[in-house]
N, C-alpha and C positions, 0 to 999 in steps of 0.2 A: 418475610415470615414473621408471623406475632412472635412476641417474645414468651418465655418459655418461663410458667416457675416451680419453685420446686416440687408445685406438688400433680404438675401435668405428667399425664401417665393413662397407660390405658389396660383392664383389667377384665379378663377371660370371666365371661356368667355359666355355666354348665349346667346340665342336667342329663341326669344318670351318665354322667364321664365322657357329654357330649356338649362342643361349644355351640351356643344357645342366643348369646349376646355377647357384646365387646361395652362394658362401660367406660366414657372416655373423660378424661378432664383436662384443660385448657383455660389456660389464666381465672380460675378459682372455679368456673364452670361444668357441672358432670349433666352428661347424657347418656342415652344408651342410643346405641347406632341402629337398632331395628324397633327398639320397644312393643308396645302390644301388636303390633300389627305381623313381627316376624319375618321370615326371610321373605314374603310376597313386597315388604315395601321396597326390597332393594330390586327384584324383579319386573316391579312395575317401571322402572325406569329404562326398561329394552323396550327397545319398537316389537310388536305382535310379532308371534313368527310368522303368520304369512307375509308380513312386509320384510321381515328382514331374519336370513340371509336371500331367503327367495324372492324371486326364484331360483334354483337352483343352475348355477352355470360350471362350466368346466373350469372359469376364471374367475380370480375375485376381484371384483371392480371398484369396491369401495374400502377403504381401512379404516375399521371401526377403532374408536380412541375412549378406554375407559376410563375416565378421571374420577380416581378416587375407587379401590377396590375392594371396598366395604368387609364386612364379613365373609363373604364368598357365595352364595346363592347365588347373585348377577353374572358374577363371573365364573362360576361352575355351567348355567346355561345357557353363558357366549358362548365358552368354549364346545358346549356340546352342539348348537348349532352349527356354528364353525367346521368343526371337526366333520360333521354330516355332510355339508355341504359340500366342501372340497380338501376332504383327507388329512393327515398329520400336519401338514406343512401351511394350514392356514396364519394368514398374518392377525395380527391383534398388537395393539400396545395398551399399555396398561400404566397410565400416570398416577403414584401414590410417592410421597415424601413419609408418609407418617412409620416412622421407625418401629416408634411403640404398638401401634395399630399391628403393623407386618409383623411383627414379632409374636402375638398374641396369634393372630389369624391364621398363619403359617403359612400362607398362600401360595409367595414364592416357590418354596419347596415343595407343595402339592402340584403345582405347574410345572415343575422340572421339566417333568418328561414333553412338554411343545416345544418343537423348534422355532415357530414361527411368534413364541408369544415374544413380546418386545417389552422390556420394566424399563421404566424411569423412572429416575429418586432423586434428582437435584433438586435442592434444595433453593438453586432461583431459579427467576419466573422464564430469563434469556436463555439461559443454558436448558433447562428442559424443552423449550421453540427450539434451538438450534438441535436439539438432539431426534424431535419430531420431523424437522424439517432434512435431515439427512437422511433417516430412516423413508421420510415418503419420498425422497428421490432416489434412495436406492431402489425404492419398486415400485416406476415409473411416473412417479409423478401425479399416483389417483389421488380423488378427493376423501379427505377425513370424513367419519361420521361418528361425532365426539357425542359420547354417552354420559353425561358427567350425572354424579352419585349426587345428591343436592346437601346430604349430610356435608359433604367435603368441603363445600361452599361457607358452611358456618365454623367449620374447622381453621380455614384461612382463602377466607374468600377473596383477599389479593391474587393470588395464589395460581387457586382451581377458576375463578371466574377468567384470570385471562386466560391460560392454555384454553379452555371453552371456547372464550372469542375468538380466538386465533386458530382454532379446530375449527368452526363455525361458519371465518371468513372462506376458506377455503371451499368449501363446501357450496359458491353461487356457481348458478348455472354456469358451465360450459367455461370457469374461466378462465383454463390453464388453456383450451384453444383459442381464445379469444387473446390470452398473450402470444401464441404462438403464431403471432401473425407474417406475412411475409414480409421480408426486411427488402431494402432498395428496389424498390419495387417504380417510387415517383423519381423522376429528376432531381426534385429536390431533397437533401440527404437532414436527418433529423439527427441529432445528436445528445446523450444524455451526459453532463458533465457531472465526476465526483469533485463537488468542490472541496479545499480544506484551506488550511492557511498557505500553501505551498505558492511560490508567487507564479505561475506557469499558468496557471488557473484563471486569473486574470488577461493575462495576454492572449490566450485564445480562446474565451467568452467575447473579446475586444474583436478580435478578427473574424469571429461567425457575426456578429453586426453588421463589421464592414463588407464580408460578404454575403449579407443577406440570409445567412444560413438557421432554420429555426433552430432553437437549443433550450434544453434547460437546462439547472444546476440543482443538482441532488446533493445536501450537506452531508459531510460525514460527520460522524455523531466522533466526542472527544473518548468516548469508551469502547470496547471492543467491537468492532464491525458486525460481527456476525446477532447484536442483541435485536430482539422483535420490533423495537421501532424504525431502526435500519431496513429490517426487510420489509414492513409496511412499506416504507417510504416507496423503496424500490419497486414496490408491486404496482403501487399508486400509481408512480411516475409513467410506468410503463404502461399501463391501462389507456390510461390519459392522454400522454404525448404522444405514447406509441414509435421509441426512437428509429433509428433502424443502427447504434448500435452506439453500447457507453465511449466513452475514453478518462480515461486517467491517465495522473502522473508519478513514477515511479511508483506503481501497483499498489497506489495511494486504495483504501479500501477493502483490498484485500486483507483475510485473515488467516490464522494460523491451520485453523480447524478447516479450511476449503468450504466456509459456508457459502459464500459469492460463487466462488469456480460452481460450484456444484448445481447453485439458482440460476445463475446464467446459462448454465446445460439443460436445465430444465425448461428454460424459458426457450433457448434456442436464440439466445441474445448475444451476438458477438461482442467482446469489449476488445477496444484497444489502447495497449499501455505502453505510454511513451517513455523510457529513461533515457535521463537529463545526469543520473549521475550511473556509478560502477552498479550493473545489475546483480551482479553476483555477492554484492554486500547485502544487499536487501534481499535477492530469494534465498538463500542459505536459510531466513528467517521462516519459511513457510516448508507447511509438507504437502498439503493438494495444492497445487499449481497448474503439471499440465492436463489441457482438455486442447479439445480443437477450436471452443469457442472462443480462444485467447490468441490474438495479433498483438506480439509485442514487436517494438518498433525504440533502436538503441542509437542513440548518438555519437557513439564510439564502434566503426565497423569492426574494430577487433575485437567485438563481443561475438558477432554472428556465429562463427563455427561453435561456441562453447556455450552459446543458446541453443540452439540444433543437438549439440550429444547429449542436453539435458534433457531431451525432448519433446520441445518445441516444435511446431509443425511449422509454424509461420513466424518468420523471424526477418525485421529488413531493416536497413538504415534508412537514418532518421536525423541528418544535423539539424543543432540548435539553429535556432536563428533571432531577431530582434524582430520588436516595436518600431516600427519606422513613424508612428505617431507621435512615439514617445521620445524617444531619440532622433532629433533631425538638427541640424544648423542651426544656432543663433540667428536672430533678426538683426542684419547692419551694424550699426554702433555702439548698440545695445549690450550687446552680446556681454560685458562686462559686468553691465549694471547690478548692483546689488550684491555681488560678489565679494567674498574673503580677498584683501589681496597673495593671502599664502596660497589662493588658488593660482596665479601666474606666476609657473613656473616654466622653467625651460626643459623638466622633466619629470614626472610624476609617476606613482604606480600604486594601484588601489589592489590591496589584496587581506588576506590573514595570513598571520604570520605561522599559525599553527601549533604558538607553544603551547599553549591552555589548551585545546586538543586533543593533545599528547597527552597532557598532566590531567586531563580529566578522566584519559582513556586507562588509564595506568591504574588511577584509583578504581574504577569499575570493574574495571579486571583484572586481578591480582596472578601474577604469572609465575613460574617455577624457574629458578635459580640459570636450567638448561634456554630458557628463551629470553630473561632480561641481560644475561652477560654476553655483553661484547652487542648489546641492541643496537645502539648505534652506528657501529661499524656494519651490523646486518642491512641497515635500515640506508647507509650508505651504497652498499653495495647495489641493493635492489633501485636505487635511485638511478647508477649509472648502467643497469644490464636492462636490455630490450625484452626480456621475460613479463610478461602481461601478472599472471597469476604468482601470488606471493608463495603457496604452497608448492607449485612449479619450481620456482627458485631455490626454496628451502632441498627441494629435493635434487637438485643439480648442483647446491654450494654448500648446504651446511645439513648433511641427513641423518647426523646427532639430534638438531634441531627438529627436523623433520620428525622423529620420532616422539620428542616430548610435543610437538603442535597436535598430532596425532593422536596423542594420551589426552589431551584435555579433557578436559568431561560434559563440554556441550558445543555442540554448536556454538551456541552466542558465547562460549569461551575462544574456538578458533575465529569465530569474526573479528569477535576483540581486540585479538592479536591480530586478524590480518589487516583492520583498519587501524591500528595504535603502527603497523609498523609504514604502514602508507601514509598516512600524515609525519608521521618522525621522516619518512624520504623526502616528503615536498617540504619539510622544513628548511630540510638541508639545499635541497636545490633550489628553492627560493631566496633562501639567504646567500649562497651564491653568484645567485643571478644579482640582488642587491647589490651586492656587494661590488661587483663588475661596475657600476653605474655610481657606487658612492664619491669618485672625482666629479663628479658633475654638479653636486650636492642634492641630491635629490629630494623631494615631496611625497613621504611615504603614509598614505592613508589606510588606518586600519585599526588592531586594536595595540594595545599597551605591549604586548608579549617584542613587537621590537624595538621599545628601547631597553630590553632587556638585552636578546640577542646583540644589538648592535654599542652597548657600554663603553666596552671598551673599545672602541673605534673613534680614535681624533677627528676624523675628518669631517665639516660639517654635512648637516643634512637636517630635514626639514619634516616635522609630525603633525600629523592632523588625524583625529577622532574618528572613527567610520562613518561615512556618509550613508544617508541613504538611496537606498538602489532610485526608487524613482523619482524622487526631488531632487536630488540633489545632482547623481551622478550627469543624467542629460547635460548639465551645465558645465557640472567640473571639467569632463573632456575637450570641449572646447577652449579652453581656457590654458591646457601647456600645448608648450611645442611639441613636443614627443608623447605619447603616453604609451607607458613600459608595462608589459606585460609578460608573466614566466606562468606557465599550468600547473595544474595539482597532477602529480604522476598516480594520481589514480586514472588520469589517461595519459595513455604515453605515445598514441598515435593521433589521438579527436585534439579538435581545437575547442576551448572554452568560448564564453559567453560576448567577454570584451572582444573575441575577432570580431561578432559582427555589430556590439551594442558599439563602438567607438568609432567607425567609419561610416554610421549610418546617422552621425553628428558632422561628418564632412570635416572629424579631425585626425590628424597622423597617429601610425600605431608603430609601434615596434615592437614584435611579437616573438618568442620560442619557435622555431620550427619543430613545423608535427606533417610527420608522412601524409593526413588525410587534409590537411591544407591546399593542396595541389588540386582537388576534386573542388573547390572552392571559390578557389583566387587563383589568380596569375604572379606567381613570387615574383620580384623586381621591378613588376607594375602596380599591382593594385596591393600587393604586402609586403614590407619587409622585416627579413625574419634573418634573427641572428642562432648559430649552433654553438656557444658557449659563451661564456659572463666578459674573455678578452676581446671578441668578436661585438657585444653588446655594446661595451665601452666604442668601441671601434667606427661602429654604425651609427649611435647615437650623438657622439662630434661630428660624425658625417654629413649627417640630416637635418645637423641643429646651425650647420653655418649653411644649407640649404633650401633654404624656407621656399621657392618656387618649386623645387622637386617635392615637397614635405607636402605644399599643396595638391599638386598635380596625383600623386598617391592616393590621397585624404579623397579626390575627386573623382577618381577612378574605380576608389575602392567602395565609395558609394553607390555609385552608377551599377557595381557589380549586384552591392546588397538588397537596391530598391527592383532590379530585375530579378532575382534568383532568393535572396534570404530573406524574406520576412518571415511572420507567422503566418501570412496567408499561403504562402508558398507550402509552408510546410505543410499547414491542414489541408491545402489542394491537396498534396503527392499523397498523404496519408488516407485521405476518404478516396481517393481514385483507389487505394491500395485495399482497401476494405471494401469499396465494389466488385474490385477480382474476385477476393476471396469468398466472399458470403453472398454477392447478387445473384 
């Protein structure tokens, strides 16, 4: 919007106690909005009435968009058209920002009495598209027929020229059926990916290659989802490639406001969205969510039932899996080369420790006296009870608690706390599990927060800087005997990443046991899994003066990976899953 100064304003012209003209001024600039010519110039910019609303039908087919509502004469004989054509309840929107103009004109308040008239006054260019673009899919999806005022254009012609364009685009033949085209329809299955930084997004762009799968990748913009280049994109992409249906990762795209949910009902575009982490941290953050066009697909099955009461139609699991590209065996003798030698160790474990986490979540979210006392011990407890849902727990063990989690004042207040108090659990039980393993001296990669935790601890043990996932980690694996693994109890039955990125390296793992393991692996062949930090200790001198068994595991548990877990596997089960439901 131009910048404003003080002497922009706009000023009522009357005659005999009748308004006549609206003088307007804009950055030192005055005009008059009809000048000689009168209310006929703002008229001339409606289509004749025999083109338009006529013919007359029982329905109205097109939703006229008036940008920019002048003095009123244009928009006194829309509406009287309108109104003839098909009764009180005709639709109309009416884009005007200008305060001062509204003010003078009075227009709003002469229009009261239409239910169907629609005002928008945002003030940006995104937000009044997104507010056009829900409005026309609330009433099915017809095409615009943008009338824009051309005074409004020298007003703030950033402004009024886009909503025009983007009125305008809408408005080619036929083209909301030419997106609604029939989805799986060929053998072969087209995919539209939302990329972003998220690293998921690479490994299965990697795996439509390898299987041949056409694909493209639609970026997600760093600003709110729902702004007009976004849904360009989107319309584009789909014209074009013609998917037969998106996928994302953890509802990567989606926005607040249900712009997407809503586009993709429109379109008749199935997406499916895979989570990799807790679902119910990230939708708590949205309010349109469910439609029928939406497969989500969770990696933790004890999400399934509490997807479904939220109203999900289609809800399936979904375990992670690996890059068998990316993760595989060293070559021979090699295998060492170039290596830190603090990477050979006889026990290792790459994770975060989660203090900084906690101390970031705490300051974001400032909490009342009822939920930080005794946090720890809360935060303890939920670490050692089988209750999935934190607000669950509160309500079964502390519904004092319960009450103030309740009183918060948003949403992203109870997330806060219920993610501040799920990382303070996997602090605790990861340090734990540490700590089981610290006679061995272990090799702990990650960030600085555990030499904190671990200070005062005599015993030795061995630090290294977090690595990165896909340089470095491939290597490190191979490199100890053992590599130690404990989960973040944001799952407490799915198995994390390293189950399958470290056996698909053909090296030993020692792993937490998790109830969805079993659907996986074969425990005491292809994984072995300890159920508490003595037990850890226990297993880990067992397998470390083992090294034939440690192999034979490491070799089995690959065998299992390159059959059943990669990312191909997964995007097979997924798009066979998405032919059910939408072919």
């Amino acid at each position: 919007m131009p910048e404003q100064t003080p002497d922009d304003g706009a000023e009522g012209l009357y005659e005999n106690g009748r308004l006549r003209d609206i003088a307007v001024c804009r950055s030192g600039r005055a005009m008059r909005m009809l000048g000689p010519a009168g209310a006929e110039r703002e008229i001339r910019l409606l289509p004749a009435p025999e083109d338009f609303p006529g013919p007359y039908a029982s329905r109205q087919t097109v939703l006229p968009v008036l940008i920019g509502s002048g003095t009123g004469p244009a928009l006194a004989e829309l509406v009287s058209r309108l109104r003839e054509a098909y009764g009180p309840d005709f639709l109309l929107a009416v884009v005007d920002k200008e305060k001062d103009i509204l003010a003078v004109s009075g227009l709003r308040e002469t229009c009261a009495d239409c239910p169907g008239l629609f005002w928008i006054d945002e003030n940006k260019t995104d937000e009044a598209i997104k507010a056009l673009t829900r409005w026309q899919t609330m009433h099915g999806g017809r095409s615009f027929l943008p009338l824009p005022n051309p005074l409004y254009l020298r007003l703030d012609r950033a402004y009024y020229s886009s909503l025009a364009k983007a009125c305008e685009s809408s408005r080619q033949a036929g083209f909301w059926e030419r997106a609604r085209y029939a989805k799986f329809k060929d053998s072969e299955t087209r995919i539209l990916l939302l990329t972003s930084k998220y690293f998921l997004i690479g490994e299965i762009s990697a795996a439509c290659e390898r299987m041949g799968l056409p694909y493209r990748l639609l970026q997600l913009p760093e600003e709110e989802v729902g702004c007009s280049e976004f849904i360009e994109a989107m319309l584009s992409a789909v014209l074009q490639f013609r998917p037969d249906f998106v996928f994302t990762i953890n509802h990567l795209g989606f926005d607040r406001e249900g712009v997407l949910t809503e586009l993709l009902e429109k379109l008749r575009l199935p997406i499916a969205s895979w989570f990799v982490d807790n679902p119910h941290l990230i939708l708590s953050c949205y309010a349109r969510l469910v439609s029928p066009w939406t497969a989500l697909f969770t990696w933790d099955a004890d999400n399934l039932e509490s997807l479904r009461a939220m109203g999900f139609e289609h809800v399936d699991y979904l375990p992670l899996g690996t890059d068998t590209v990316r993760f595989h065996p060293p070559a021979g003798k090699a295998r060492f080369a170039g290596l830190p030698e603090s990477w050979n160790e006889n026990i290792a474990f790459v994770g975060n420790s989660m203090l900084e986490k906690v101390a970031q979540s705490a300051k974001r979210h400032p909490l009342p006296p009822e939920l930080t006392d005794d946090f720890r011990l809360v935060a303890a407890g939920f670490a050692d009870d089988d209750e999935r849902s934190v607000r669950e727990y509160l309500r079964a063990n502390y519904p004092e608690k319960l009450r103030a989690f309740d009183e918060l004042p948003s949403t992203e207040a109870r997330l806060g706390y219920t993610t501040m108090l799920t990382w303070e659990a996997t602090l605790q039980y990861r340090l734990s599990c540490v700590q089981g393993i610290m006679p061995l001296a272990p090799l702990l990669i990650g960030d600085t927060g555990w030499k904190d935790l671990l200070r005062g601890d005599s015993r030795p043990w061995h630090y290294h800087a977090e690595l990165n996932y896909y340089s470095d980690l491939p290597r490190l694996y191979p490199c100890a005997a053992i590599n130690f693994n404990c989960t973040s109890k944001q799952m407490k039955g799915a198995v994390n990443q390293r189950v399958f990125d470290v056996p698909a390296t053909a090296s030993f793992l020692l792993t937490d046991y998790r109830e969805q393991m079993e659907r996986l692996f074969e425990p005491g062949r292809e994984i072995i899994c300890y159920r508490s930090p003595e037990e850890a200790e226990a297993l880990a001198r067992e397998y470390l003066d083992r090294p034939k068994e440690r192999r034979a595991v490491a070799l089995a548990a690959r065998k299992r990976v390159l059959a059943e877990h990669s990312y191909e596997h997964r995007l097979r089960s997924l798009i066979t899953r998405m032919r059910e439901i939408y072919g």
